[in-house]
Structures are given as C-alpha cells and as structure tokens.
N, C-alpha and C positions, 0 to 999 in steps of 0.2 A: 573515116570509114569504119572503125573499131568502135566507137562510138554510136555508130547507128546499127549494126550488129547487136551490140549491147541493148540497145531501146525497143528493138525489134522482137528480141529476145523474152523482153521483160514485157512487152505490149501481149505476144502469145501467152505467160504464163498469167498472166492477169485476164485475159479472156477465158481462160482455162477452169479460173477459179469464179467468174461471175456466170459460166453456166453451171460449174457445179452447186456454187449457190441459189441460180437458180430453180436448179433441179430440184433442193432441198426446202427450198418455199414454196414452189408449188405442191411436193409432198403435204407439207404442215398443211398447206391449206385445203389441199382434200380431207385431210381429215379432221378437220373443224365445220369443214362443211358437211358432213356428212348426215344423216338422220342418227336424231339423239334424242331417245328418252331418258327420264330421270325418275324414277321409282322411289315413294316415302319410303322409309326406315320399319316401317310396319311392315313393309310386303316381302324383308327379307328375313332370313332364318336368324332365330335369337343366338346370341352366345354358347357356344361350348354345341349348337348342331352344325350340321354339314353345310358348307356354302355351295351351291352348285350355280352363278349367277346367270347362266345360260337356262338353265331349269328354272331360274325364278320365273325370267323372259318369260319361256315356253307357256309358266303357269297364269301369268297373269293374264299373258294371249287369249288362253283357252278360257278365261273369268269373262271377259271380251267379248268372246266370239271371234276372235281370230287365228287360223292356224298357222303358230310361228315355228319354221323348223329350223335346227342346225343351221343349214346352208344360210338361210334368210339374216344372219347373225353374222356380221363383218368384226364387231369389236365388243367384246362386253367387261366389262370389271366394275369393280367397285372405287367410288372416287373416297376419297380418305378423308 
C-alpha cells in the first residue's frame, strides 16, 4: 500500500514537470516562429554612434513605404 502511495506520488510530480515543459516549448516555439527580419550590416549605425535597433526598424520601414510603429515591434535586437 506504501508503495503505490509512493508511485502515485511520483507519477503527479512527473506530470507536473511535462507540462511545465511543455509550457516552455511551446513558448520557444512561438518565438521562432514568429516574423523575422534580418537587416545588412550597412543599414545599421557605425561604431562609436548611437544604436537605437527599433529606430533602425522604423527607418528602413519608412525607405519602404511602410509605416512601422513601436507597438508593431514584438522583439528587436541585434544577433552578435
């Protein structure tokens, strides 16, 4: 009887942690999926100026024809 208390036990904590897992895979994979640009090395500000990578966004939008604002901008950074 103390023995399947025990398995019972172990059966919830183990379910516990393959939704937390799974919570955390489907995170990751929202945001691989998500819209992604990739901007040349030319269209950002040179060494020793100001980076503002949301403002680059903005500027290139507007080279474009398209207006990108703030809100419109889930994730921006620069990959290394």
């Amino acid at each position: 009887m103390e023995e399947n208390k025990i398995l019972k036990m172990s059966i919830q904590q183990l379910e516990r942690s393959v939704t937390t897992l799974d919570q955390a895979h489907n995170d990751l994979e929202q945001y691989g999926q998500g819209s992604v640009l990739r901007f040349a090395e030319s269209l950002l500000p040179g060494p020793g100026q100001s980076e503002n990578v949301n403002a680059v966004v903005s500027n290139v939008g507007k080279l474009i024809g398209v207006d990108v604002k703030r809100e419109d901008i889930s994730l921006c950074h620069r990959l290394p």
